[in-house]
C-alpha positions, 0 to 999 in steps of 0.5 A: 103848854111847855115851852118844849112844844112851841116854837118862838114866833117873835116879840112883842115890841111896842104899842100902837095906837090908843086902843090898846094895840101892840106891835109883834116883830115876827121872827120867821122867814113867811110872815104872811103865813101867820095872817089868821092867827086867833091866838098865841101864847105871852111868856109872862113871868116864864110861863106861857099863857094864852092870849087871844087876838082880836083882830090883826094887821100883818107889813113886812116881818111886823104886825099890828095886834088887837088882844081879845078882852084886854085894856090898854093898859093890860096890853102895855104891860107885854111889850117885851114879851116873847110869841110861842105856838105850838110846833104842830102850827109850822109849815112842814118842809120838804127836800132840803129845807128843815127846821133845826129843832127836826134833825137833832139825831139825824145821822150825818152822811158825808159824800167822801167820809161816809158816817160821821156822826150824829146832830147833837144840836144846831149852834144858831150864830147870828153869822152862820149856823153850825151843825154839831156833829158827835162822832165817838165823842168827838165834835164835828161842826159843819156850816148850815149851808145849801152848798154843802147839803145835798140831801135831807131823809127824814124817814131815814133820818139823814142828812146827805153833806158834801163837807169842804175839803179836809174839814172833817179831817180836822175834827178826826186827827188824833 
């Protein structure tokens, strides 16, 4: 499995108890979606590699894991060690809600402007998301925010935005 493919769940934290459990922080918005996993894959050694889970014990954004076939010891050693799934293993999103990896190329349709340009990435700041916008080589970034977005197409592939007043205009002065 690539890295291409997955999505990040989160990290292995800590261990927990003598039995050779751990500690997952789960970086995702449900974490009680991820309830019934039987498995996931470690980065160990910048590869993925599949771990299978015995049994596991989900509070707030953390869950207590038991590994399948694996010592106290063996467990220990992953603490620090990134969580991936697959991508086909996320919830899909409807309306207004996506996943930034999902709009890369989608066309960006101003309300005032009209086409502006083309996602080329989303800068994810731990303070505000930017949508970066490519319009003719030019760089546009807009705020990820509810306020601003008013329609997702994915069939279309567009994002309706009504951006804030002369922000775009910033980007597109020669």
């Amino acid at each position: 499995m690539d890295k291409k493919d997955c999505f990040n769940l989160g990290k292995i934290t800590k261990p927990f108890g003598l039995k050779g459990e751990v500690v997952f922080f789960l970086d995702v918005d449900e974490p009680e979606n991820y309830a019934a996993l039987d498995s996931v894959f470690v980065e160990v050694k910048n590869q993925l590699v599949p771990y299978f889970i015995q049994s596991i014990r989900i509070n707030g954004n953390k869950a207590t894991v038991l590994f399948e076939d694996l010592s106290r010891e063996e467990s220990l050693a992953l603490v620090g060690c990134d969580l991936y799934l697959p991508l086909d293993l996320l919830p899909k999103l409807t309306g207004k809600k996506f996943y930034f990896h999902e709009i890369i190329g989608f066309t960006v349709i101003d309300s005032e402007k009209g086409d502006i340009g083309t996602v080329a990435s989303v800068i994810d700041y731990p303070a505000q998301p930017l949508f970066q916008i490519i319009n003719n080589g030019t760089e546009i970034l807009l705020p990820v925010i509810d306020q601003i977005i008013d329609s997702v197409d994915r069939d279309k592939r567009t994002i309706a935005v009504t951006a804030p007043n002369g922000l775009i205009d910033l980007y597109l002065q020669k």
